[in-house]
C-alpha positions, -999 to +999 in steps of 0.1 A: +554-498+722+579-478+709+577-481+677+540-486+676+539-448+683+563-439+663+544-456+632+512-437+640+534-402+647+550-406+609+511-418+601+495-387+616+518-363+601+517-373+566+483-373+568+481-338+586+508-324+564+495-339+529+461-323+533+471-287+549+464-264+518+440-283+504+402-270+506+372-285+524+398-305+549+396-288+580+375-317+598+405-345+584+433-313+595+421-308+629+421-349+635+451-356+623+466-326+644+445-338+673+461-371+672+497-364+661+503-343+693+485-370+716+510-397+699+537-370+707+525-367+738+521-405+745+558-409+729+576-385+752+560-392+783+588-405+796+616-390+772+616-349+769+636-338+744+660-307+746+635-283+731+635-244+737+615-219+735+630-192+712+619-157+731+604-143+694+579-177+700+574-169+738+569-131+733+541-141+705+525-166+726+521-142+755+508-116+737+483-139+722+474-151+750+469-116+769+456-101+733+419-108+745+423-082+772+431-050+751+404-065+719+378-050+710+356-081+720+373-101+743+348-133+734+354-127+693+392-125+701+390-163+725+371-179+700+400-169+673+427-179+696+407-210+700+407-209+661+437-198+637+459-185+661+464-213+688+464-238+657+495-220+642+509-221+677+495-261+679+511-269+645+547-254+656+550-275+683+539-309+664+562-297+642+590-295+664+579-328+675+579-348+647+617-333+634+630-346+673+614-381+666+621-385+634+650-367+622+685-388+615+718-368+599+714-382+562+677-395+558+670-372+532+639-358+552+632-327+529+628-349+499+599-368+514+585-336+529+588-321+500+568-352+486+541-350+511+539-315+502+531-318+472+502-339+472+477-316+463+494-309+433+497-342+415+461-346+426+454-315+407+470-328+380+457-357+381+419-343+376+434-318+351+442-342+326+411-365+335+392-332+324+414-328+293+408-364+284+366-358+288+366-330+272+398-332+241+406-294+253+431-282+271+412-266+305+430-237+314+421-220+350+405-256+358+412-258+396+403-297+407+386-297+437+401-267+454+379-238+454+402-211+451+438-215+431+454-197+458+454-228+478+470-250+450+497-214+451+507-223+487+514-258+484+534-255+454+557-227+465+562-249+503+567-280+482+595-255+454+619-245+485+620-281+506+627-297+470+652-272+462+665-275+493+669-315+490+685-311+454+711-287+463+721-299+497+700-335+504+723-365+512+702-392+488+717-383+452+686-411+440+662-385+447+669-358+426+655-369+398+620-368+418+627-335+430+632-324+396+603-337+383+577-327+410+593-292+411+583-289+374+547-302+385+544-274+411+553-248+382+528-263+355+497-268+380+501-232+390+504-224+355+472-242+342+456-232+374+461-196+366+473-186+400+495-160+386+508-154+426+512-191+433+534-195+399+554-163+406+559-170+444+569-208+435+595-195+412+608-170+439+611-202+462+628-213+443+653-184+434+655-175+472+672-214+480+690-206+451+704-174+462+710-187+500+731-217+485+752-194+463+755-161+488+754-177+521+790-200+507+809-194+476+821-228+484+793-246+477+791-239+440+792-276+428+782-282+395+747-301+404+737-272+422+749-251+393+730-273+363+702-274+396+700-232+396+701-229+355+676-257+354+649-238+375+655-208+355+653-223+322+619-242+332+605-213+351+612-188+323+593-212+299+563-218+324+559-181+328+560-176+294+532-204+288+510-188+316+515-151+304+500-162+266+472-181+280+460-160+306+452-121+297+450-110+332+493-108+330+488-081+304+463-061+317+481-061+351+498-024+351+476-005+338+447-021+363+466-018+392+479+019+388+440+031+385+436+017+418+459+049+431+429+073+416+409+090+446+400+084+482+402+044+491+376+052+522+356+069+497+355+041+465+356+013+493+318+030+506+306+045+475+324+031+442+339+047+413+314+069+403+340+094+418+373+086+399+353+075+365+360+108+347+400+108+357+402+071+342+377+078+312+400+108+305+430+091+304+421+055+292+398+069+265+377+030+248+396+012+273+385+030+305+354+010+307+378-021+315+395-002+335+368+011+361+357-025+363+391-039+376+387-008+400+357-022+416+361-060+406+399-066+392+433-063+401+425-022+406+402-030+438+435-050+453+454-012+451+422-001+466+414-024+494+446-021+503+447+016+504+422+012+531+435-015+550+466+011+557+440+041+564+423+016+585+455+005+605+468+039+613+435+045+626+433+013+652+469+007+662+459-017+688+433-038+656+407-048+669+390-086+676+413-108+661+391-123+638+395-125+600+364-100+599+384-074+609+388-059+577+351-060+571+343-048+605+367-016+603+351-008+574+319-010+584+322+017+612+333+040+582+295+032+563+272+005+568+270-010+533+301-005+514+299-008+475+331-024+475+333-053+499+359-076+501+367-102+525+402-088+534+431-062+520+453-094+503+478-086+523+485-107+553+503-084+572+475-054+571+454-075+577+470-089+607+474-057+619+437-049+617+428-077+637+458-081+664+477-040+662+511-033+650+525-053+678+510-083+671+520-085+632+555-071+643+557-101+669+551-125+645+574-110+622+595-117+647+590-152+648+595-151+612+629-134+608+645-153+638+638-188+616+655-170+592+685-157+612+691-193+627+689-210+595+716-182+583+736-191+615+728-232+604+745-222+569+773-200+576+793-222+606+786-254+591+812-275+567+789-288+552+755-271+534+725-278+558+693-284+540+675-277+569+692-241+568+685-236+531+648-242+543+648-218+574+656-190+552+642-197+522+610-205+534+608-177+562+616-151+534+588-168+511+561-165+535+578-125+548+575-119+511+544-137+500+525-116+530+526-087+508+506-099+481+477-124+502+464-127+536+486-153+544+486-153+584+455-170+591+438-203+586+454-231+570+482-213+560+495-201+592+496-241+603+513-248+573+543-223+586+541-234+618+544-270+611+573-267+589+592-243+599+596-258+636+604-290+619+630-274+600+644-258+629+648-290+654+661-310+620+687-281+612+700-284+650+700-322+651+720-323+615+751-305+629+744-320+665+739-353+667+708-368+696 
């Protein structure tokens, strides 16, 4: 019976895992959640494994929990607890769950997560040269079936840092080669995507393994995880350069963005840029026309929005309903049709403090940084390099960082941390501890 469960546990979160960032899957996610914790639960009904509850993870489930209390609408703030938040919470523990089943010292685990990972990608790929054989052109910004690159972003730069991870510090030398290969899959389909913050982002991953293998332990500086390092350089300077010739939007970028610092955010957010159009056509002369555009369409309104997501924040310290409205909401109370309306301020931890208060987005920065500090502990004391702890900071740092460009903490992307970095943390303890 044993091992019946255990089959449908690995089954369940493949499945779940595999199909996390990819678009129109929630109905197949929430399943395959729904069933990988009742197999967990079925499989440790008699056998509890030593699993704690970090206080970071405790203090950000109570306040969760009591959030609906202080919300502006206590029913908007249950039904997104209900929602994103208590599936983050949901995917840590079958995270955790799956790394005490499954986990063994030497199985080479972040190699085959890493695989699972990157699923979407090679079926991205897979429809990208489909289309390229249909059509005998080269389809650049062609995303599959995803419906936003940003999604194809996320998986690649998870799937970057486990590979990594597995190349410099995995025990199965016969998958490196793989690692290699799919690593250089995450960096083209971002590239031919033309997700400029998913190809960036993979490529800091990347660096950020790279940096925890050689900072972390001088000792460690073997010469595969030196040809490892220069390789992901090499490939990731030529990638960029690929992406920065084919896709104008990584030209344009400076001079878009800094018009987004012209005038009152409140003020362009509710009324446009009729008010900062002579500044820009002054100073961009036959180019401000472009210019006002990205303002209120382009990389500009991302300065903008963001602008007012802070003016927003300081205003409601305590956020308001939880939702991933809140944004919108906020704004509303400042006019009732804004000319500029975007869903959120693309960046995750505004926007998590418009819809939970400071506290909240500083609790689950919490959370954040002690993965990161444990997976420092995991590297530091141990002989030998622990993949595991590679991940734990890596990864923690990529989604602390990556917060600052998206709206990360929500949705399927807040699962996607929650299920991997609890399984990172119970397989970084069991690799220097054995069950």
């Amino acid at each position: 019976m044993a091992r019946t469960s255990t089959f449908w546990i690995g089954l369940f979160a493949a499945c779940y895992l595999a199909v996390l960032p990819m678009a129109n899957t929630i109905a197949l996610r929430n399943v395959a959640l729904f069933f990988l914790l009742l197999c967990l639960g079925w499989r440790f009904r008699h056998r509890r494994p030593s699993l704690q509850w970090p206080l970071p993870l405790l203090l950000w489930v109570i306040y969760m929990l009591a959030f609906p209390i202080i919300a502006d609408s206590s029913v908007t703030a249950l039904e997104s607890l209900q929602g994103q938040w208590g599936r983050g919470g949901l995917a840590m523990l079958a995270g955790a769950g799956v790394a005490a089943i499954f986990y063994e010292k030497d199985n080479g685990a972040a190699s085959f997560v890493g695989l699972v990972s990157a699923v979407p990608i090679l079926v991205h790929l897979s429809l990208f040269t489909w289309r390229a054989w249909e059509t005998s052109t080269i389809p650049w910004g062609y995303w599959g079936r995803e419906t936003h690159h940003a999604d194809l972003g996320y998986a690649a730069g998870q799937s970057v840092v486990l590979l990594a991870a597995a190349i410099f510090a995995g025990p199965r030398k016969s998958m490196r080669p793989l690692a290699i290969v799919l690593i250089i899959a995450c960096l083209l389909s971002t590239a031919l995507a033309h997700s400029r913050a998913g190809l960036a982002f993979s490529l800091i991953g990347g660096l950020f393994v790279v940096g925890a293998t050689f900072i972390v332990r001088t000792s460690y500086r073997q010469k595969h995880i030196l040809a490892s390092s220069i390789g992901i350089v090499v490939v990731g300077a030529l990638v960029l350069t690929m992406a920065v010739r084919n896709d104008v939007r990584w030209r344009n970028m400076t001079s878009e963005l800094g018009a987004g610092f012209y005038g009152d955010a409140i003020q362009l957010e509710c009324e446009g840029t009729a008010s900062i159009a002579p500044q820009i056509i002054a100073k961009y002369g036959d180019q401000a026309q472009r210019i006002i555009d990205s303002v209120q369409y382009g990389d500009g309104s991302r300065v903008v929005v963001l602008r007012a997501g802070i003016a927003l924040a300081l205003k409601h310290p305590w956020g308001s309903d939880g939702s991933r409205q809140a944004f919108q909401k906020l704004l509303r109370q400042e006019c009732a049709n804004p000319v500029i309306s975007m869903a959120h301020t693309h960046n995750g931890w505004l926007d998590t403090v418009l819809a939970l208060g400071w506290t909240g987005a500083l609790l689950y920065l919490g959370v954040l940084l002690f993965f990161m500090r444990r997976g420092r502990a995991y590297l530091r004391d141990e002989k030998d390099l622990n993949e595991w702890g590679l991940v734990l900071v890596a990864l923690s740092a990529f989604w602390i960082l990556r917060g600052f460009t998206d709206s990360v903490f929500r949705d399927h992307m807040l699962e996607m941390q929650g299920f991997v970095l609890a399984f990172a943390f119970v397989a970084a303890r069991y690799q220097i501890k054995p069950r």
